[in-house]
OpenMM code with the backbone's topology and positions (N, CA, C; nanometers):
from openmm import Vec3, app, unit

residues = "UNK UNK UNK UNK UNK UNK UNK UNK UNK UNK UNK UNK UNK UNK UNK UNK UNK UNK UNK UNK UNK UNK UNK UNK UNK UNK UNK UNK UNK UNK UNK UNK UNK UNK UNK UNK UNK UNK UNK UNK UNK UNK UNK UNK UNK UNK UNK UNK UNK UNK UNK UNK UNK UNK UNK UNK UNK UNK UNK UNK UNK UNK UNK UNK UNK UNK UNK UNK UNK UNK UNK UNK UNK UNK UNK UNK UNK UNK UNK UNK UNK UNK UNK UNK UNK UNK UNK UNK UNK UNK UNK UNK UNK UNK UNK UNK UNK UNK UNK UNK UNK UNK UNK UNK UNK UNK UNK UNK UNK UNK UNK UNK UNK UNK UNK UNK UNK UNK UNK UNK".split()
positions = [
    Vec3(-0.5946, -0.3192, -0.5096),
    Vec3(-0.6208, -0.1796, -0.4873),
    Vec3(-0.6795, -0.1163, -0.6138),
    Vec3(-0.6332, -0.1626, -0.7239),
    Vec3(-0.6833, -0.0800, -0.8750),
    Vec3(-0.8330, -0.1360, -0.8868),
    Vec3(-0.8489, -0.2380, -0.8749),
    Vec3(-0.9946, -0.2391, -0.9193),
    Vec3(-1.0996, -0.1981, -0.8049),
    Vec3(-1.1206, -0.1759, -0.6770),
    Vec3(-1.1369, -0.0536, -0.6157),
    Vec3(-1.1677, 0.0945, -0.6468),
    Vec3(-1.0198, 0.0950, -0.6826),
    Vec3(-1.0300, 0.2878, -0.7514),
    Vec3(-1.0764, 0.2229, -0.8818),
    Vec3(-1.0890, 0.1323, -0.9814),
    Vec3(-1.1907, 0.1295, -1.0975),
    Vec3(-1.2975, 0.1386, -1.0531),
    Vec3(-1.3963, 0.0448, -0.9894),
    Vec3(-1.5153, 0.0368, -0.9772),
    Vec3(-1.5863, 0.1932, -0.9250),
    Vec3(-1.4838, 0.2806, -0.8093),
    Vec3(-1.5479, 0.4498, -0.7692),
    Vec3(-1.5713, 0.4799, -0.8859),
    Vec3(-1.4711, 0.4715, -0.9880),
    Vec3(-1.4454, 0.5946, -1.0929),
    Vec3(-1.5740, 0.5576, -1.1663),
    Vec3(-1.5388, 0.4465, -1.2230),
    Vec3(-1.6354, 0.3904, -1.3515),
    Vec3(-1.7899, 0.4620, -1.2636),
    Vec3(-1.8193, 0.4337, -1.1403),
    Vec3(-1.9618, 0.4482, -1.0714),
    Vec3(-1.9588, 0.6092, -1.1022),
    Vec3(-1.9010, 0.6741, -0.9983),
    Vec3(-1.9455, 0.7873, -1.0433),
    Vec3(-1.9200, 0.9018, -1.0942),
    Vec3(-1.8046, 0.8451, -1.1796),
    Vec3(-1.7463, 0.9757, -1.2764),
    Vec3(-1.7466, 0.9201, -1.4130),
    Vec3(-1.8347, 0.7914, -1.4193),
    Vec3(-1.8127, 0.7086, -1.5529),
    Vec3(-1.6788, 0.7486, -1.6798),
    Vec3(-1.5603, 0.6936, -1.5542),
    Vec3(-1.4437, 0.7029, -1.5955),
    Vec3(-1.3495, 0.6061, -1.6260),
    Vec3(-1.2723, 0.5345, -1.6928),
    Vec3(-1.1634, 0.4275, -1.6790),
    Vec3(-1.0134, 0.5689, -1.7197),
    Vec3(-0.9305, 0.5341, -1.6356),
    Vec3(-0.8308, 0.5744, -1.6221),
    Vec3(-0.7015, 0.4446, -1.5822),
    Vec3(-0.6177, 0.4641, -1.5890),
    Vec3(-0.4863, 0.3866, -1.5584),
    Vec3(-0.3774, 0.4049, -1.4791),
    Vec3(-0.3048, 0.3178, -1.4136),
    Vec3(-0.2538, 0.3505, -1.2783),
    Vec3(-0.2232, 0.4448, -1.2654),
    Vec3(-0.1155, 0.5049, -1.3676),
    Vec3(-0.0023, 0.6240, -1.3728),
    Vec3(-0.0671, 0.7485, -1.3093),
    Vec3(-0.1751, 0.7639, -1.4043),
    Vec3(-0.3034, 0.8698, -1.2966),
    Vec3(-0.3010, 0.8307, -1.1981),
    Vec3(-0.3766, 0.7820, -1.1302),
    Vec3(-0.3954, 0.7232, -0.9875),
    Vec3(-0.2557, 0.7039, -0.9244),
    Vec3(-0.1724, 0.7220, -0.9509),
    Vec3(-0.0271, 0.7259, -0.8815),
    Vec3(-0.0081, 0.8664, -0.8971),
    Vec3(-0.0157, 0.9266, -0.9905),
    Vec3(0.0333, 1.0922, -1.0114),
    Vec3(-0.0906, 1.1813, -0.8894),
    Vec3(-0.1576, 1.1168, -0.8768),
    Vec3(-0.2412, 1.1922, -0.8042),
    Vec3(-0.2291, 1.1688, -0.6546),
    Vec3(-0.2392, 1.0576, -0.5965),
    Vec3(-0.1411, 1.0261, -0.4929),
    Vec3(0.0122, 1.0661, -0.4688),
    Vec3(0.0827, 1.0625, -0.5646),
    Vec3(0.2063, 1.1560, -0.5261),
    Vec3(0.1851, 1.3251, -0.5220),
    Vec3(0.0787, 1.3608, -0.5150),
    Vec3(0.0519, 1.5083, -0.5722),
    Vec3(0.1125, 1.5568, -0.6925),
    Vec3(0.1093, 1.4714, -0.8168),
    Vec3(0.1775, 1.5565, -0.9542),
    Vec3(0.1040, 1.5946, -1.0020),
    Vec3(0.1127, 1.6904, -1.0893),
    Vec3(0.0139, 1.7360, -1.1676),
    Vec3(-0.0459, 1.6645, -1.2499),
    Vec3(-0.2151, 1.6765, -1.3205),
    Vec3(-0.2547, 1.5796, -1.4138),
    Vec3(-0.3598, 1.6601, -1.4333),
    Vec3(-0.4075, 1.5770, -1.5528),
    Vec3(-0.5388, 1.6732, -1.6014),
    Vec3(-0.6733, 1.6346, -1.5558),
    Vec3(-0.6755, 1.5554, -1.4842),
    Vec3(-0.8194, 1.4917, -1.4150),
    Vec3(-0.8715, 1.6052, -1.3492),
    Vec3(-0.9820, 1.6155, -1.3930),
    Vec3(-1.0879, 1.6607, -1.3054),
    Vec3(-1.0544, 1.7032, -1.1249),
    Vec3(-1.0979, 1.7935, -1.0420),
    Vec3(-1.0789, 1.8101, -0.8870),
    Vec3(-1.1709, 1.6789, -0.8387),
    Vec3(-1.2501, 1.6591, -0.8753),
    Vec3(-1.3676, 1.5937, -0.8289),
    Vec3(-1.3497, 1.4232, -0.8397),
    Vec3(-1.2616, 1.4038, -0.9913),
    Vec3(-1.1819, 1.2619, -0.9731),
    Vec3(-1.0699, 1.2200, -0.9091),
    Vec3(-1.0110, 1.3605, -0.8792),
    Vec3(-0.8637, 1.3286, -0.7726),
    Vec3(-0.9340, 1.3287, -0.6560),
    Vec3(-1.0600, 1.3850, -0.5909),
    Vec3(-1.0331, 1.3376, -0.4845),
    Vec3(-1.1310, 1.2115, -0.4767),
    Vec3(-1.2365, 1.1560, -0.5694),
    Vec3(-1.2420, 0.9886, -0.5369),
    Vec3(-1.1314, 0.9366, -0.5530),
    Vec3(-1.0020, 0.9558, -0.6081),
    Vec3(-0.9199, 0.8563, -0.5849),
    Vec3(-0.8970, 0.8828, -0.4563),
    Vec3(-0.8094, 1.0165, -0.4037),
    Vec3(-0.7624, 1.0464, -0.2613),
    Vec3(-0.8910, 0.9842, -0.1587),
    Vec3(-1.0232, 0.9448, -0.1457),
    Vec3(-1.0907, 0.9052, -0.1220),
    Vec3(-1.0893, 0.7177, -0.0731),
    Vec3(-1.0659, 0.6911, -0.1968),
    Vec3(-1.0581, 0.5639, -0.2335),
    Vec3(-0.8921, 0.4806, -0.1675),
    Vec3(-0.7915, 0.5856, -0.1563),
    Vec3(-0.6905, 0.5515, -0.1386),
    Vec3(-0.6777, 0.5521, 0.0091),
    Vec3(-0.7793, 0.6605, 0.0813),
    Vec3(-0.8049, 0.6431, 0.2065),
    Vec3(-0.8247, 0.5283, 0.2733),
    Vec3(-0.9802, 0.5158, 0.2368),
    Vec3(-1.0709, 0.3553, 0.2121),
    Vec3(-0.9635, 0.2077, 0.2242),
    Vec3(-0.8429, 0.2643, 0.1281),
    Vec3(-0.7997, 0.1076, 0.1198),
    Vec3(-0.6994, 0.0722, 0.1878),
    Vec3(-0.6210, 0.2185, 0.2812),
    Vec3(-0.5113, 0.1984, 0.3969),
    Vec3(-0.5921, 0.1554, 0.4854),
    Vec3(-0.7372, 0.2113, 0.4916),
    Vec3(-0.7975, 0.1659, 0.6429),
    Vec3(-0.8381, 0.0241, 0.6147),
    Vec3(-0.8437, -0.0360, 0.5300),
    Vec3(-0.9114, -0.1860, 0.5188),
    Vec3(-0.7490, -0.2063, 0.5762),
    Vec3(-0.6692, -0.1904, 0.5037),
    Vec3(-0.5292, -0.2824, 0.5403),
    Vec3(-0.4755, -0.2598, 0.7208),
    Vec3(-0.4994, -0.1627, 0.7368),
    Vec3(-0.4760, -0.1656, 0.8730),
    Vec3(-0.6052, -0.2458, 0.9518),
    Vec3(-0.7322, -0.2325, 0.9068),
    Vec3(-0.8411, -0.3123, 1.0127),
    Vec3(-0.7930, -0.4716, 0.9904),
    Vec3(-0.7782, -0.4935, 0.8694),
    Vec3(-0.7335, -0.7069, 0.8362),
    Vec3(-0.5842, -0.6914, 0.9632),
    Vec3(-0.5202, -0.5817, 0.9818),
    Vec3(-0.3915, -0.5846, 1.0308),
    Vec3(-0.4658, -0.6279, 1.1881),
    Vec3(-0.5451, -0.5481, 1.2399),
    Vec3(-0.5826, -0.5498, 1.3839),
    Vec3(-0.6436, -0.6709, 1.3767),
    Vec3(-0.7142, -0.7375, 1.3107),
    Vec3(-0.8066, -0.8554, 1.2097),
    Vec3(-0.6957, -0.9603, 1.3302),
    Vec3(-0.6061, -0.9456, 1.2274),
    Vec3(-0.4826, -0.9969, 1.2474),
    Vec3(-0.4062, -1.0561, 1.3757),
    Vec3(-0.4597, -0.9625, 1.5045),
    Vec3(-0.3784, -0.9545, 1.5862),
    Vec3(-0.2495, -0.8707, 1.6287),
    Vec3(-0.2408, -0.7727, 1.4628),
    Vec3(-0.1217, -0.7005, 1.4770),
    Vec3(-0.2140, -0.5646, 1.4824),
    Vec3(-0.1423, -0.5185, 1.6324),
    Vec3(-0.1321, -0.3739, 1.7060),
    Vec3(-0.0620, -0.2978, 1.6480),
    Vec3(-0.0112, -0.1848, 1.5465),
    Vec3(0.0493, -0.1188, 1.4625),
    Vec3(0.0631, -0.0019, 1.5776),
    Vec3(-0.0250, 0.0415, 1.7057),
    Vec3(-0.0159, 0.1332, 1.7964),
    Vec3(0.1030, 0.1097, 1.8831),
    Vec3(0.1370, -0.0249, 1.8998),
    Vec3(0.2677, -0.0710, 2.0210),
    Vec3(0.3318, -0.1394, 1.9311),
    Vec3(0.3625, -0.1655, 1.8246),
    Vec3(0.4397, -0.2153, 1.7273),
    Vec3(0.4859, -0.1437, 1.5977),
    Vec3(0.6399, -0.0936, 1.6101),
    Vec3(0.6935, -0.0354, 1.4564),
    Vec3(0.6158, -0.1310, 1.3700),
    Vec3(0.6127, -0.0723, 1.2414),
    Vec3(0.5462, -0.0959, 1.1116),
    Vec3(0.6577, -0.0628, 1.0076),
    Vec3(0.6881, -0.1902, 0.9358),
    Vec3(0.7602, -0.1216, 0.7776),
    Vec3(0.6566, -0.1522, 0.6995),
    Vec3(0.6550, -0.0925, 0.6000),
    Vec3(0.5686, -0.0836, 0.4623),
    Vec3(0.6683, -0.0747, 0.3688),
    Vec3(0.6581, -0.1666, 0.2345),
    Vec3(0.7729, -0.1994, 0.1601),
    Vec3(0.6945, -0.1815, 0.0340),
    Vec3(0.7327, -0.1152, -0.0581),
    Vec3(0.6702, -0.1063, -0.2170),
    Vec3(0.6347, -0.0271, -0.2752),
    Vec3(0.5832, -0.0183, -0.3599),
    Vec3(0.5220, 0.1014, -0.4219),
    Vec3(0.4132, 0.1354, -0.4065),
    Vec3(0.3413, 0.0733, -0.3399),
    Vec3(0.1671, 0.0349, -0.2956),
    Vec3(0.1843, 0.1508, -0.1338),
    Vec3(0.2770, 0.0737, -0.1183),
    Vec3(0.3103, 0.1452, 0.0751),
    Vec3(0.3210, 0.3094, 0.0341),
    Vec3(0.4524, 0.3211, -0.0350),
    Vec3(0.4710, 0.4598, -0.0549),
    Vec3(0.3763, 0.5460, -0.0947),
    Vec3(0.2668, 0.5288, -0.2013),
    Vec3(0.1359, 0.5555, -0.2349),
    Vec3(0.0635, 0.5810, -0.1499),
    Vec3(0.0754, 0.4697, -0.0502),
    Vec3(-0.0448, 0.5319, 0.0720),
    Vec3(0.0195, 0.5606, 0.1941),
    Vec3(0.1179, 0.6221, 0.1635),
    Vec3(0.1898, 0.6718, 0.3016),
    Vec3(0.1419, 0.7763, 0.3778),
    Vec3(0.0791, 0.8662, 0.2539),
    Vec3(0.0147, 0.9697, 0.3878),
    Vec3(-0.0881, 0.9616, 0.4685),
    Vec3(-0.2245, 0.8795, 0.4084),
    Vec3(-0.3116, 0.7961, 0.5156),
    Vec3(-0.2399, 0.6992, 0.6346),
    Vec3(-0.1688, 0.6246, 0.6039),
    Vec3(-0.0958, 0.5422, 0.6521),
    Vec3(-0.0494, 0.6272, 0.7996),
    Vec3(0.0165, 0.7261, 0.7552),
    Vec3(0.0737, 0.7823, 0.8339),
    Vec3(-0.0306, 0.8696, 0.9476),
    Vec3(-0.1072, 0.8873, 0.9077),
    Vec3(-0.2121, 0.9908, 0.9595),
    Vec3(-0.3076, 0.9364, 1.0550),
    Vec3(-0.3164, 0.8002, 1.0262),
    Vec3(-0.4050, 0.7103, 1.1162),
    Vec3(-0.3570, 0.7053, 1.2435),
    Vec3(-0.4481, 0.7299, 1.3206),
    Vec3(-0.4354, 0.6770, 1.4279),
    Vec3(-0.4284, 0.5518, 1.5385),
    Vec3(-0.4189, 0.4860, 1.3818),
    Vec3(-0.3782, 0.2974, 1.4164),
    Vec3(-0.2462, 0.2470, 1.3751),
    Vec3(-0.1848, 0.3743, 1.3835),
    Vec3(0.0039, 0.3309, 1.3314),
    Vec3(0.0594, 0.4627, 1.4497),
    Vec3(0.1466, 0.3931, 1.5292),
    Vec3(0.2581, 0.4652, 1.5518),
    Vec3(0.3542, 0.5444, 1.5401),
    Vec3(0.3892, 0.4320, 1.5004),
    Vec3(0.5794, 0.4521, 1.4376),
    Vec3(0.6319, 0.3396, 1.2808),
    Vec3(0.6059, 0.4689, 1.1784),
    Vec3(0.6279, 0.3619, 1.0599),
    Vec3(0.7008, 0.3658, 0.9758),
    Vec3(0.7772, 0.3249, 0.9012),
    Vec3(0.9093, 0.3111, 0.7906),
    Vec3(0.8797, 0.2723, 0.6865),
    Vec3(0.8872, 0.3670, 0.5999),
    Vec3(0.8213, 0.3244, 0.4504),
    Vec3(1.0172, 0.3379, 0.3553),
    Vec3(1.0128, 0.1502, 0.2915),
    Vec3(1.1295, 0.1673, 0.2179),
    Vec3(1.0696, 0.1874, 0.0447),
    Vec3(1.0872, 0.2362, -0.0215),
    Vec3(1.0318, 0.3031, -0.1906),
    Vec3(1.1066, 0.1936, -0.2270),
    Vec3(1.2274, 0.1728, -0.2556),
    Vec3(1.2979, 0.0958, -0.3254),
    Vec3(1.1955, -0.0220, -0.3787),
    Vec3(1.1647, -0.0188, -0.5245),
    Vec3(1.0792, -0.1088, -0.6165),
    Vec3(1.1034, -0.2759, -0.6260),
    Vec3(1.2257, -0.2649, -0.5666),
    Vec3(1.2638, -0.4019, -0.5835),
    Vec3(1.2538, -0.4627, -0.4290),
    Vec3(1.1974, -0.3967, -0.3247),
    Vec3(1.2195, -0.4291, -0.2209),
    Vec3(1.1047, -0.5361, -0.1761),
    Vec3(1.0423, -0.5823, -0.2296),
    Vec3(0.9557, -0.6846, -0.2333),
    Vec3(1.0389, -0.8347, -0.2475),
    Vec3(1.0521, -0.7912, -0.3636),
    Vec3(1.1659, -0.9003, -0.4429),
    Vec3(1.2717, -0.9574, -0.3516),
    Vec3(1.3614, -0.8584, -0.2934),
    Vec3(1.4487, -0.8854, -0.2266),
    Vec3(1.4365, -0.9484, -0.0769),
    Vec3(1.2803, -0.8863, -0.0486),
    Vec3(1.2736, -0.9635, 0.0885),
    Vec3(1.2340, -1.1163, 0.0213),
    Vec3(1.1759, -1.1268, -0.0497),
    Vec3(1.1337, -1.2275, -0.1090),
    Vec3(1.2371, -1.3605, -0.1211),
    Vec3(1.3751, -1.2992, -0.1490),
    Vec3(1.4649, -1.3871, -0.1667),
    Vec3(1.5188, -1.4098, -0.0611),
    Vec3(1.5390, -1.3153, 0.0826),
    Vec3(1.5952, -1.3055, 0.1852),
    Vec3(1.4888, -1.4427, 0.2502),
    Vec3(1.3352, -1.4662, 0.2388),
    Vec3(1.3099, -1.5662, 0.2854),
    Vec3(1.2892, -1.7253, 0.2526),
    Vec3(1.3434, -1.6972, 0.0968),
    Vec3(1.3832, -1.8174, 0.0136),
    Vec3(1.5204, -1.8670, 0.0659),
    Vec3(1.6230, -1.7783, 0.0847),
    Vec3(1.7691, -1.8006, 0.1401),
    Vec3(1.7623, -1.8847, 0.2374),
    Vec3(1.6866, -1.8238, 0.3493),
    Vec3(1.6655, -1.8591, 0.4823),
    Vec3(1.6204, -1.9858, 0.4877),
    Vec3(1.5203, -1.9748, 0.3963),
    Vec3(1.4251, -2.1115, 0.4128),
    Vec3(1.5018, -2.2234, 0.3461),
    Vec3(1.6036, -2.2571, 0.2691),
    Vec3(1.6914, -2.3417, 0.1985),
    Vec3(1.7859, -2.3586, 0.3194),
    Vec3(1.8482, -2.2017, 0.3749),
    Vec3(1.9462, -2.3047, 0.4772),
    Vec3(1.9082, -2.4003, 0.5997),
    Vec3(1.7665, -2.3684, 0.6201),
    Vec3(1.6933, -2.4245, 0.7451),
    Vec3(1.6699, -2.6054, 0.7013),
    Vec3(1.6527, -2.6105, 0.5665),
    Vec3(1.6380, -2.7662, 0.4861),
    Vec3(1.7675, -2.8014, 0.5075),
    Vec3(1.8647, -2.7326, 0.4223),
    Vec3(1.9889, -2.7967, 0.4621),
    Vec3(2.0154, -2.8014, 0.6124),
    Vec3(2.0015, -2.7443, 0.6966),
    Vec3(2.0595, -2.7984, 0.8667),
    Vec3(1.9461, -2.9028, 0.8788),
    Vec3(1.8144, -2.8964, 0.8261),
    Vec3(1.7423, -3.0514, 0.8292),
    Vec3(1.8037, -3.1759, 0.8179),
    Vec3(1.8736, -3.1677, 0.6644),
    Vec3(1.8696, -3.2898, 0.5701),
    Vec3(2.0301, -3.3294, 0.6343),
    Vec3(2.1080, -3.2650, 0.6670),
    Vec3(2.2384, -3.3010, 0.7641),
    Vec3(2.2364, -3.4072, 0.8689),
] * unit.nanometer
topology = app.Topology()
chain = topology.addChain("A")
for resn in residues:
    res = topology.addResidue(resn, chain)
    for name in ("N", "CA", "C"):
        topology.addAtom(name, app.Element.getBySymbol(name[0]), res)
């Protein structure tokens, strides 16, 4: 997603900036950027929920007849496109930073006890 919002900025505000911006501006906080660079990011941040939902339909996954969780800090960021589309339903955004991680281990767990009922 960052090098994306690099390549808008650098093009046409011949800008390099760093996430924290580009997150403060997506959360609506205040910052000193320019109107015109918050909204290529808000722009750009548009742009990159709709790629993730088209690879989703890409996919085979219907987000219109199917709940959606979105897990991370990436999700929460683009929750309000996310939400606004008319290619999501019904969706659950968890913030918790570590929640990547944790599913992460939830399918490492899983996947070890499935070897062990193998190797039995």
């Amino acid at each position: 997603m960052r090098n994306k919002f690099e390549e808008q900025l650098a093009k046409l505000h011949d800008m390099l900036i760093d996430d924290e911006h580009i997150a403060a501006v997506l959360r609506g906080s205040k910052t000193i950027l320019p109107a015109e660079v918050q909204e290529t990011i808000r722009a750009a941040a548009g742009q990159h929920a709709g790629a993730i939902l088209d690879k989703l339909r890409e996919l085979q996954v219907d987000l219109r007849s199917n709940p959606a969780v979105f897990i991370g800090g990436g999700a929460v960021l683009l929750r309000e496109y996310l939400e606004r589309s008319p290619l999501v339903t019904k969706a659950e955004f968890i913030s918790d930073p570590r929640a990547n991680a944790q599913g992460y281990l939830m399918l490492a767990a899983a996947q070890l006890r499935r070897m062990e009922l193998v190797d039995a």
